[in-house]
GUKOLMAR-833589 format. One line per 2 residues: number of its first residue (from 0); their letters; for each residue y negated, z negated, x of C-alpha. Coordinates in Angstrom, 1 decimal. Layout:
NUM) A) Y/Z/X; ... $
END
This chain:
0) XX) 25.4/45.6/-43.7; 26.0/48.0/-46.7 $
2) XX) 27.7/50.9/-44.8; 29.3/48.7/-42.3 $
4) XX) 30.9/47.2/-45.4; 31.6/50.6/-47.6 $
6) XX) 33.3/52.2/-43.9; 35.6/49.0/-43.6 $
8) XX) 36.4/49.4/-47.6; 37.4/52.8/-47.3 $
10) XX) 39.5/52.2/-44.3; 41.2/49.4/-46.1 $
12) XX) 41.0/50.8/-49.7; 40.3/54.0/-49.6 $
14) XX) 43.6/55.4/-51.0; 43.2/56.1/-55.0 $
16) XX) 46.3/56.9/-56.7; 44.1/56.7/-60.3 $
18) XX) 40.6/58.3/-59.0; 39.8/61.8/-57.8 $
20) XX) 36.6/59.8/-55.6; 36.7/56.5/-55.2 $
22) XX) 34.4/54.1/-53.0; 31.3/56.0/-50.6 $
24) XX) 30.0/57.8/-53.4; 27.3/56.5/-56.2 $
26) XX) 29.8/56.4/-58.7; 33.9/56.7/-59.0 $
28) XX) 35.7/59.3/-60.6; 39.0/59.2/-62.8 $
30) XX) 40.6/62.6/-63.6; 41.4/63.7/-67.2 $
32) XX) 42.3/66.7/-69.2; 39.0/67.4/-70.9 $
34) XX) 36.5/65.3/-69.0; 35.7/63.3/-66.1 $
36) XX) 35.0/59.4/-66.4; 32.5/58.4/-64.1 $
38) XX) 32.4/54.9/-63.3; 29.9/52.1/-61.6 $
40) XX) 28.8/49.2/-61.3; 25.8/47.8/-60.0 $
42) XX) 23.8/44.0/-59.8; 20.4/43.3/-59.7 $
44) XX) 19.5/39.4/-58.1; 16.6/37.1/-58.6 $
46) XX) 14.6/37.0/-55.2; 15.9/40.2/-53.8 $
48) XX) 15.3/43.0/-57.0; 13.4/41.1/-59.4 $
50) XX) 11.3/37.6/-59.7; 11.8/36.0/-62.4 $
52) XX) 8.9/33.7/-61.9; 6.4/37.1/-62.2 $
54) XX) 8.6/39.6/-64.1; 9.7/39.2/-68.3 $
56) XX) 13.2/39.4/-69.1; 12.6/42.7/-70.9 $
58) XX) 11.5/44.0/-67.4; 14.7/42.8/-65.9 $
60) XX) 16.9/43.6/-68.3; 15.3/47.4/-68.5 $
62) XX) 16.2/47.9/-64.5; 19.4/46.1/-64.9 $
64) XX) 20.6/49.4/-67.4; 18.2/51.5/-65.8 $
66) XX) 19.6/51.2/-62.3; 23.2/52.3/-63.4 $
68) XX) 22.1/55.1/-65.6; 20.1/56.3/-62.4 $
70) XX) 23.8/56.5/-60.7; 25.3/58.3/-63.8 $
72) XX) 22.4/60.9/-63.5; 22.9/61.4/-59.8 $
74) XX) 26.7/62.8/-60.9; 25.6/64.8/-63.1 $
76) XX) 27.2/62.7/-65.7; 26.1/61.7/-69.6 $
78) XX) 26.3/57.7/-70.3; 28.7/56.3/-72.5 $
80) XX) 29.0/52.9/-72.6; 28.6/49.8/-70.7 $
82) XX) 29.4/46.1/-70.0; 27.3/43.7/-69.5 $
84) XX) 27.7/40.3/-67.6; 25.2/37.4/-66.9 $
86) XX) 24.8/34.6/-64.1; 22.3/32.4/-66.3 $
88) XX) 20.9/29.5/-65.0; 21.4/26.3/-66.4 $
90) XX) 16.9/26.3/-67.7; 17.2/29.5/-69.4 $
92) XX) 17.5/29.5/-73.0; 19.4/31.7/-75.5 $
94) XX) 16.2/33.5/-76.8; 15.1/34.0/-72.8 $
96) XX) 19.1/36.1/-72.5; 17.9/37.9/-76.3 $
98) XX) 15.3/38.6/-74.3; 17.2/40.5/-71.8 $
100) XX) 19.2/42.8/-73.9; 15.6/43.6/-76.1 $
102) XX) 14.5/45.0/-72.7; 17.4/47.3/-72.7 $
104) XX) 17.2/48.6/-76.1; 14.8/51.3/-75.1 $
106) XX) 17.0/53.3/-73.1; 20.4/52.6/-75.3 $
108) XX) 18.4/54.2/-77.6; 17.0/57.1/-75.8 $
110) XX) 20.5/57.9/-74.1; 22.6/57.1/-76.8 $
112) XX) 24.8/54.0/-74.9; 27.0/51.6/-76.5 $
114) XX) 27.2/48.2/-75.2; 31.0/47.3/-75.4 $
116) XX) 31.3/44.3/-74.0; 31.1/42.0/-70.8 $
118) XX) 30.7/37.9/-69.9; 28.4/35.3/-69.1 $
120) XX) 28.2/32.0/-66.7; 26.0/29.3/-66.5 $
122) XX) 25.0/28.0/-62.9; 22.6/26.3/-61.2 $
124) XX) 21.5/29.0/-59.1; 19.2/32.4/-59.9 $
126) XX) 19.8/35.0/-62.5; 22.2/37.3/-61.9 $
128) XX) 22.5/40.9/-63.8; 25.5/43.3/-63.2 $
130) XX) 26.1/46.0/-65.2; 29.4/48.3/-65.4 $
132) XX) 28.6/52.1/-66.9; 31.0/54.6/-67.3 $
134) XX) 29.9/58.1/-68.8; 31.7/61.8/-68.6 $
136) XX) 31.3/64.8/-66.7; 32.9/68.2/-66.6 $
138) XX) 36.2/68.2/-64.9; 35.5/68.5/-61.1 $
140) XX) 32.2/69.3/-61.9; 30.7/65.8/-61.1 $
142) XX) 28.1/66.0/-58.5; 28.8/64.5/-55.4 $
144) XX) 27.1/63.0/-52.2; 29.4/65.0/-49.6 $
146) XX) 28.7/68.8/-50.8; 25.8/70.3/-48.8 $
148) XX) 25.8/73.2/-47.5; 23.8/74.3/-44.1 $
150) XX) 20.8/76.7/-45.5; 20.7/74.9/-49.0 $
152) XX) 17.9/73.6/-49.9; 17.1/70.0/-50.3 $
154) XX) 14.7/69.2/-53.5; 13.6/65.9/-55.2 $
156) XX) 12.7/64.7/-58.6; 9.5/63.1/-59.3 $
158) XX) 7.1/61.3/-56.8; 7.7/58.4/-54.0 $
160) XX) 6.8/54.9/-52.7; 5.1/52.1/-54.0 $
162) XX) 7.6/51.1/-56.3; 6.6/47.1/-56.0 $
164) XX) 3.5/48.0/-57.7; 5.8/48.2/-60.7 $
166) XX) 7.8/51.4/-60.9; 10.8/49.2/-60.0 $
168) XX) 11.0/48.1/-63.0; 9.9/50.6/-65.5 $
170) XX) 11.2/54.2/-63.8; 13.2/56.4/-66.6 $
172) XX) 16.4/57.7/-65.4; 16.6/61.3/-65.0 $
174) XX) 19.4/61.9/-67.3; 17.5/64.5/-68.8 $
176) XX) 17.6/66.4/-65.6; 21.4/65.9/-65.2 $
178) XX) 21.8/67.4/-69.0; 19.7/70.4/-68.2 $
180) XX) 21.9/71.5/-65.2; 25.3/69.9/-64.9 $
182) XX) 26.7/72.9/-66.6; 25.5/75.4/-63.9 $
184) XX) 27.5/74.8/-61.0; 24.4/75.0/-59.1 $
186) XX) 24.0/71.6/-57.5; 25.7/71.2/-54.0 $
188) XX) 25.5/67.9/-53.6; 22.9/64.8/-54.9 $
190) XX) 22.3/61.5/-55.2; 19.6/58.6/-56.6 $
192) XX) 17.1/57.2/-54.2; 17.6/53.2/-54.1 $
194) XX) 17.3/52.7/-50.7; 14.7/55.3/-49.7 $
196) XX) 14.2/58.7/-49.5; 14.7/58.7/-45.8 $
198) XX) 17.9/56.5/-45.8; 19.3/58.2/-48.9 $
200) XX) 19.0/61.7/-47.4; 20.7/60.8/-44.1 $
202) XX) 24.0/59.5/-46.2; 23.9/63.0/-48.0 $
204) XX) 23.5/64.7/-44.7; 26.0/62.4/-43.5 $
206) XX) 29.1/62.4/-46.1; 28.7/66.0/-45.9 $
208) XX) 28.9/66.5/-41.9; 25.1/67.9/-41.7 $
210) XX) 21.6/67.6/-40.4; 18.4/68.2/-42.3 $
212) XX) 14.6/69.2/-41.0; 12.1/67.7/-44.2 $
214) XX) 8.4/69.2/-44.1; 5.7/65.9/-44.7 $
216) XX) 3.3/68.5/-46.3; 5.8/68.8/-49.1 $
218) XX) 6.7/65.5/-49.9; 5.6/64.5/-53.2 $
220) XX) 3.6/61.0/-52.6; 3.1/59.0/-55.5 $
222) XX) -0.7/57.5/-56.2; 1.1/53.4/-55.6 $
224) XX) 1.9/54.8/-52.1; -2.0/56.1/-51.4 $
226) XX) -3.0/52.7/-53.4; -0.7/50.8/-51.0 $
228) XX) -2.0/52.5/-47.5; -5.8/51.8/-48.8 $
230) XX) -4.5/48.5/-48.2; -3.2/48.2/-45.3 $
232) XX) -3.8/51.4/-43.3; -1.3/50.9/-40.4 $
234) XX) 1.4/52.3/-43.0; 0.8/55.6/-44.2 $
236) XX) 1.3/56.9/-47.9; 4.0/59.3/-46.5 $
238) XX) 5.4/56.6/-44.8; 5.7/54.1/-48.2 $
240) XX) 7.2/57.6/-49.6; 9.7/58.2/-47.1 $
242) XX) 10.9/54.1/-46.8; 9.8/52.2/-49.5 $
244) XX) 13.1/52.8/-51.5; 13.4/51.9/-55.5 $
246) XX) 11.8/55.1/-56.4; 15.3/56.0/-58.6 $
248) XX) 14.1/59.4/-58.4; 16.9/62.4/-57.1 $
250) XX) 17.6/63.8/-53.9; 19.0/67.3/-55.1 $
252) XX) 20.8/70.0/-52.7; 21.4/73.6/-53.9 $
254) XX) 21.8/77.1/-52.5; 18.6/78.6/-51.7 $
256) XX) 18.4/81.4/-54.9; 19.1/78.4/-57.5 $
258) XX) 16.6/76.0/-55.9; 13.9/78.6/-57.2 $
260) XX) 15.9/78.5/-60.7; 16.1/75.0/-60.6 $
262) XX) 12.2/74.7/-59.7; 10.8/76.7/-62.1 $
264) XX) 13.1/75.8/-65.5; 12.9/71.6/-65.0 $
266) XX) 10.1/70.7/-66.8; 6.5/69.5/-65.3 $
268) XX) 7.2/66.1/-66.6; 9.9/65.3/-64.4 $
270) XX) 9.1/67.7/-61.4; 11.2/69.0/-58.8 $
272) XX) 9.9/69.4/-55.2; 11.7/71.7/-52.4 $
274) XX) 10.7/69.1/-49.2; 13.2/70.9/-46.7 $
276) XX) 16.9/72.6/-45.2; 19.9/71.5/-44.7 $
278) XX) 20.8/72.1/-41.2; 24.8/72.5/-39.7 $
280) XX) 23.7/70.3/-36.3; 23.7/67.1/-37.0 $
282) XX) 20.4/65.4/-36.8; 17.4/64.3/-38.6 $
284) XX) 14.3/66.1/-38.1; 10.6/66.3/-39.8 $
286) XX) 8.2/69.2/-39.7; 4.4/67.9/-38.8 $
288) XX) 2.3/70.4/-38.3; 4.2/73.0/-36.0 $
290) XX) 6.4/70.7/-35.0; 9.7/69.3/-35.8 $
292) XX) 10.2/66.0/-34.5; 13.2/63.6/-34.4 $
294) XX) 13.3/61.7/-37.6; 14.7/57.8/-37.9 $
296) XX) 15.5/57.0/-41.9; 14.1/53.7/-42.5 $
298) XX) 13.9/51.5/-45.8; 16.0/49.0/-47.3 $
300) XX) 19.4/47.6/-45.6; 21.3/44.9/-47.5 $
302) XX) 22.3/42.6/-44.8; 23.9/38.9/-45.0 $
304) XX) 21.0/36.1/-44.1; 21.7/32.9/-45.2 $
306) XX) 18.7/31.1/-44.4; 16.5/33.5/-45.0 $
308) XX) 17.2/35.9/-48.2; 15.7/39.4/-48.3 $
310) XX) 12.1/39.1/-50.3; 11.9/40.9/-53.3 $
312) X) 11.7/44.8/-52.8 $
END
């Protein structure tokens, strides 16, 4: 349902007279004279990114901030401030909302973000989370979803799938990684990995009117993923990698001779993985063994059920 929706919004709505990107990208962005504001929004839900039955309000609110600043990284852009508002139901108290913003503390801290304001409403319903973030970039140096290149190379941060076993809610946005290179000029095109690294790639190769071939021996696999297929070995731990989705790590195209750069200057603790090309047919395509076979991006798609919500991912 998401891209149905964001094609029909951009059709309709598409036309910014005050922003130099508006909506298909992870964030919007507003020209200035010195610097870029880069806007977004996003909303986490009880039953669907969270339970609030198993999971503290510190863990909530921690992905609440944590998911926006993941979007601010993937333009290569430094936080500033945000706004804040809360659907609480009508049971939860005013130390369980205290709560909430103690959970974000660590990472206004560590990044330096000012919360500036936002709203709150009391319902009957499940808790509700959405945060605004706007930060800065260099002017038309923002990185977007739409720039790759055939031949670059396409690179991730970190390691992938498993995320229900808890790196939902306690992954560090890679910030740091956006401060170390959004100066270069050396990043095509990039963007955070919500939905999954296989769905996430294909908009990339998409917005930018490309294909991609992706090697399976190079795909960094987290140990949740080869915890999770010991469980149930009719999925894979390349397959949890590739679909899972919530990993918040970055998808990261560059031109060939900076992809080594890149490599070998971000540091261990974050990592950064070459996993494949971009190609100039269109098409998805992964490498296993000598052969490249067609590839179907699968993971998480918001959709509208009424009767039967999403279960928490």
């Amino acid at each position: 349902m998401e891209r149905e929706l964001v094609d029909w919004l951009t059709a309709e709505f598409g036309t910014c007279r005050y922003a130099r990107l508006g909506i298909g990208d992870d964030c919007a962005i507003l020209p200035s004279s010195s610097l870029d504001t880069i806007l977004t929004c996003d909303a986490i839900c009880d039953g669907v990114h969270f339970l609030s039955t198993q999971h503290s309000p510190e863990q909530i609110g921690y992905k609440a901030l944590a998911v926006n600043l993941s979007d601010l990284a993937s333009m290569g852009a430094t936080p500033r401030c945000v706004t804040i508002s809360l659907v609480i139901p009508c049971s939860h108290t005013l130390e369980y909302v205290k709560r909430l913003f103690a959970g974000m503390r660590p990472l206004v801290d560590l990044f330096h973000v000012d919360i500036c304001g936002g709203d709150t409403t009391v319902w009957d319903g499940g808790l509700v989370v959405s945060v605004s973030a706007i930060g800065s970039a260099p002017v038309r140096g923002a990185w977007r979803i739409d720039g790759a290149q055939p031949g670059n190379r396409i690179l991730v941060t970190g390691r992938f799938g498993g995320s229900l076993l808890g790196h939902h809610l306690s992954f560090l946005p890679r910030c740091d990684f956006a401060k170390q290179w959004r100066e270069t000029g050396w990043i095509q095109a990039c963007t955070d990995v919500s939905d999954s690294l296989g769905i996430d790639l294909a908009k990339v190769a998409r917005a930018s009117g490309t294909g991609f071939v992706i090697d399976a021996k190079s795909i960094p696999v987290s140990n949740a993923a080869i915890q999770l297929a010991g469980v149930d070995p009719t999925t894979s731990a390349l397959d949890h990698a590739l679909c899972d989705g919530e990993d918040f790590e970055l998808i990261v195209i560059a031109h060939p001779d900076h992809a080594v750069v890149l490599i070998e200057e971000t540091p261990w603790q974050i990592g950064l993985t070459d996993i494949g090309v971009i190609t100039s047919e269109p098409g998805f395509y992964i490498t296993q063994g000598n052969e490249n076979k067609p590839f179907q991006p699968n993971g998480y798609e918001h959709r509208l059920n009424i009767e039967k919500p999403p279960a928490c991912r």
